[in-house]
N, C-alpha and C positions, 0 to 999 in steps of 0.2 A: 599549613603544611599538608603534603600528598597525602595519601596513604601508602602510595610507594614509598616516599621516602621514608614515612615511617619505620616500614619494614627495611628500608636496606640500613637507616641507623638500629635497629631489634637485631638484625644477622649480622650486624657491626660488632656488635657489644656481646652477643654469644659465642659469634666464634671465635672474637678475640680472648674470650674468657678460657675457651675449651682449646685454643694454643696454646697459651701459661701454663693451664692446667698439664696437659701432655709435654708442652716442648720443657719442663723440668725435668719428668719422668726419665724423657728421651734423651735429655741431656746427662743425667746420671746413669742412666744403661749402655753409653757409648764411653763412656768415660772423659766424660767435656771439663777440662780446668775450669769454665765457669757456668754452671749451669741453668744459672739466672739471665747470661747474656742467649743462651738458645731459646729460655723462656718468651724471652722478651722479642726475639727474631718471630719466629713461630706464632707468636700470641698477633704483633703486625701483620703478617702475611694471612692470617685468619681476620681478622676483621678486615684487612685490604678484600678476601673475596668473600666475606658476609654482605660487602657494601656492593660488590660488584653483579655477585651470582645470585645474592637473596629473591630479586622480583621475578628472576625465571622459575625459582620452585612457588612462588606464593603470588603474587598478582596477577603475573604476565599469564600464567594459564587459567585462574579466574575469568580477565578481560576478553581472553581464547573463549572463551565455554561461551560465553553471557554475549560475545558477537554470533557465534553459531547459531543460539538459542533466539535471538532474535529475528532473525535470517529467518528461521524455520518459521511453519506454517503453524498451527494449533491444530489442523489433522495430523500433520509430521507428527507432535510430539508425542499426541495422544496416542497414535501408532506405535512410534518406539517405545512410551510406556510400557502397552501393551504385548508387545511383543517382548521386553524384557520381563517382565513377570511370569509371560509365558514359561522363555527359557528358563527364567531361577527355579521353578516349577516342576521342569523336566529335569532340569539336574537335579533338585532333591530325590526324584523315584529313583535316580541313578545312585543315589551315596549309599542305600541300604543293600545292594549286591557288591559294592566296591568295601565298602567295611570290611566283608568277610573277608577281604583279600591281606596277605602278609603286608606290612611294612618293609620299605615305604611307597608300595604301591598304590593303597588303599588312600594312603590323604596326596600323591600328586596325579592318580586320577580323579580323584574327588575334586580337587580345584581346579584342575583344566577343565572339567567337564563344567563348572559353573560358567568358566568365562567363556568357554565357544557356544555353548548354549544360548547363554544369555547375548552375548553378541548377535549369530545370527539369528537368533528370536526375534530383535529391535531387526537386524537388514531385512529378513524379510516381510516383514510388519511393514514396515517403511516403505521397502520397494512394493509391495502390493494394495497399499493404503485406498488408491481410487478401488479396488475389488471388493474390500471388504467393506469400507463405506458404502457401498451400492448394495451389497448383501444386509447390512443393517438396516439401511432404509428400506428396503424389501420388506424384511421381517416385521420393521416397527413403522412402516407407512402408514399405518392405519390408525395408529393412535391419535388421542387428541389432549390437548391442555384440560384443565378443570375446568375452564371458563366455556368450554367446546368449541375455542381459535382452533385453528392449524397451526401447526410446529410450525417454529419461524423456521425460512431455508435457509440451509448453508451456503448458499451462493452468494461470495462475497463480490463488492463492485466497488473499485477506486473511484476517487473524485481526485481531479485536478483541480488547481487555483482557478484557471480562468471560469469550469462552470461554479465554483464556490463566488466568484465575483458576480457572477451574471445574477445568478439568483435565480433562475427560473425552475432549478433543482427541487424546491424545497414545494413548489405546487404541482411541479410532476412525480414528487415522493407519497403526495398526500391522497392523487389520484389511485395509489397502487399499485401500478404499470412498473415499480421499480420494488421487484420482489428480490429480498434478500437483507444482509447486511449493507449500510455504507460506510466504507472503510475510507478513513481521512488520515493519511500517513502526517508522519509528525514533520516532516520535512518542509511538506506543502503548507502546513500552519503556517512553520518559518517563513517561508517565501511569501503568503499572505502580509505576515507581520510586517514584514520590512518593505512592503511597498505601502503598509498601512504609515511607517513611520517615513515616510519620503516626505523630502521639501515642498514636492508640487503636489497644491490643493488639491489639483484631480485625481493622481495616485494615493494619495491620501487617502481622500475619500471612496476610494473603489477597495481598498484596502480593508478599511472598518466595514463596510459593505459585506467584503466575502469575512469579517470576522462574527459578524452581526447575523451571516445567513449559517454560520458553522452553530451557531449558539441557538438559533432559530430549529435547526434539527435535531439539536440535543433535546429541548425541551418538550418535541411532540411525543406524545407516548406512543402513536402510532406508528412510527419513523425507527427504525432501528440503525444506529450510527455509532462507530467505534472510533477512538483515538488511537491509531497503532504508532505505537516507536519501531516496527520495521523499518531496517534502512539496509542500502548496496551499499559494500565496501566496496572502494578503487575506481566509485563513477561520482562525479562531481553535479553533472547538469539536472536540475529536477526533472524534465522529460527525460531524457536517459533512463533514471533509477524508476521512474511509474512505471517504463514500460518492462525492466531486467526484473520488479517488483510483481506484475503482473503475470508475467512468464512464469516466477516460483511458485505464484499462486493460482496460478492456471484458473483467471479469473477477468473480467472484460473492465476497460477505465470508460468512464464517464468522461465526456470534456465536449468544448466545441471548438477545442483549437485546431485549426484545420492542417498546421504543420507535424501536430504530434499523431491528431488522428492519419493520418498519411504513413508518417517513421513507425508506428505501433501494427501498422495495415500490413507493411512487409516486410518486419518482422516477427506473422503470426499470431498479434494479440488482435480479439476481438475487440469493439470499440463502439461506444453508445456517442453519439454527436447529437447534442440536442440541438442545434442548427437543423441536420436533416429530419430528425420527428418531427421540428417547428414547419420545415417545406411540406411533410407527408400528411399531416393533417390541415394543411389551409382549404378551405372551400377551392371547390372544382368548377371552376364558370364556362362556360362550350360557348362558341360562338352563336350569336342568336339572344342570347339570354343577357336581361335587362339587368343590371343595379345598380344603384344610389351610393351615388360617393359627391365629395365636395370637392373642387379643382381648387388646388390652392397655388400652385403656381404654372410660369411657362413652362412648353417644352423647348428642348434644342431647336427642334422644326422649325419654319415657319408653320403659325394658325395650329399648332400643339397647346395643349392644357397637358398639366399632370396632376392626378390625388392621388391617394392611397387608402386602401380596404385598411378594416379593423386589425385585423392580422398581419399590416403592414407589405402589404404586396401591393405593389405600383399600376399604376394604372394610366396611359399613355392615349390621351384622348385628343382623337382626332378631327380638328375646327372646336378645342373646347377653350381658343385662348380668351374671347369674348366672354366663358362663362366662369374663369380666375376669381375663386371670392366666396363663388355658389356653390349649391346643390342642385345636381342634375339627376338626371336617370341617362344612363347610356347603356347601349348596343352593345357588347363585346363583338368583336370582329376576328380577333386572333390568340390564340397565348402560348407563351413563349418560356419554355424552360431554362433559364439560364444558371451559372454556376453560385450567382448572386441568390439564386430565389425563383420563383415564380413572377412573370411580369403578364400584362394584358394591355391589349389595345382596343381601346373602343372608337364609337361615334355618338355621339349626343343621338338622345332618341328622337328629339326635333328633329332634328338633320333627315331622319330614316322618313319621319311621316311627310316632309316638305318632299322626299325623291318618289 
């Protein structure tokens, strides 16, 4: 049984009590021939809208608050906190000149002054939150932990499913390079999860992978990573909600999906592609300059070899199809930025000493 329904059988059973109770009353103050049958009209019609109106005064504005509150950021709330303590604050200095004042002045300025107080205390706390968080850090930039760390930053950063699948997340967490919170919305789990429980082997196991690398970040102590139950009401698609999610959080998603990094790109959210870090940091080879790779297959050409570097950047060598198997040393001759990657084309360095 709900909890709603709970409550609409509780606002059932009260208000039909407290129609009997009245519609007797009412029934003998009107001058009713029977005033058992008014009872009993009245007593139905109360529990008919106990059952009906109950979840609007008690759940339904619970479930309201507790989607807001979710929605919101932990600056937001800490903000409105603050800003409502403010104003209760201000309005107490205000009740001790409004006392003096005759009734009933003195107690319904006294309450108004708490609630517009307190109100705009929280709006403007709220609306000004990036100012005064930047002022606090100002103040208290300087301090440090016991241990003599730096305060971890507030800069939080989403992870998408796909780099949770990749993996490559959790050695570039370890290097540093990724200061802040990692925020792993509870959504993405899901999506994680249900490709972990798919039919085919391979989603399967890409699945346990990104659950396996979520569990893997929990456990570094070094790693600072959050479960948030943050979610968008009225958007379905998990990219959608990372990027409407990102937006409230005025905060950058991690990913290498090249679709979402694209939809996130022009709608304003910054966007970490570990794709292009993997491009920015591969070795820089100029023409001229020798290295050691092993041909392991043809090219499309005629008399093409192709290997690949450590780093997985291709290598297109030209008359390497005789050396298919080996290890060479080649020339680099050209390289070529493409959208795939970094590619290069060589010549065997034989080739160079035989011209």
């Amino acid at each position: 049984m709900s909890i709603e329904f709970f409550f609409r059988l509780l606002g059932m059973v009260a208000l039909g009590l407290v129609g009997v109770f009245y519609g007797k009353s009412f029934g003998q103050s009107i001058g009713a021939t029977a005033p058992a049958r008014t009872a009993i009209i009245l007593g139905l019609l109360g529990a008919l809208a106990g059952l009906i109106l109950t979840p609007y005064f008690t759940t339904r504005p619970v479930q309201a608050a507790r989607r807001v509150l979710l929605r919101a950021s932990g600056r937001s709330l800490l903000a409105g906190l603050t800003g409502l303590i403010t104003g209760l604050l201000m309005a107490a200095l205000l009740t001790l000149p409004f006392s003096l004042l005759p009734s009933p002045f003195k107690e319904t300025l006294s309450f108004g002054a708490v609630v517009v107080l307190a109100y705009l205390g929280a709006l403007v706390f709220v609306a000004r939150q990036d100012d005064l968080f930047a002022a606090l850090r100002g103040v208290f930039g300087g301090w440090r932990e016991r241990e003599g760390e730096s305060v971890a930053s507030s800069r939080l950063i989403l992870l998408d499913s796909s780099v949770l699948i990749d993996g490559r997340v959790v050695d570039i967490a370890r290097t540093g390079f990724l200061s802040g919170t990692l925020v792993v919305p509870r959504f993405v789990l899901q999506e994680i999860q249900y490709v972990a429980d798919s039919a085919d082997p391979l989603r399967r196991q890409r699945g346990r992978r990104g659950l396996a690398v979520v569990a893997e970040l929990q456990q570094d102590p070094n790693i600072t990573v959050q479960i948030s139950d943050m979610d968008v009401e009225g958007v379905r698609k998990v990219d959608d909600k990372l990027v409407v999610l990102a937006r409230q959080l005025r905060c950058p998603i991690l990913t290498n999906d090249y679709n979402l990094n694209r939809v996130a790109e022009l709608q304003g959210v910054p966007v970490l592609n570990i794709n292009e870090l993997a491009n920015a940091v591969k070795a820089l080879y100029l023409p001229g300059e020798t290295l050691r790779l092993k041909v392991i297959q043809e090219g499309k050409e005629p008399d093409q070899g192709v290997g690949y570097l450590d780093d997985g950047t291709m290598v297109v060598v030209e008359g390497g199809r005789d050396a298919v198997g080996r290890e060479i040393d080649a020339v680099v001759t050209k390289a070529l930025q493409t959208a795939a990657g970094r590619m290069l084309f060589a010549r065997p360095r034989d080739a160079e000493r035989n011209e």
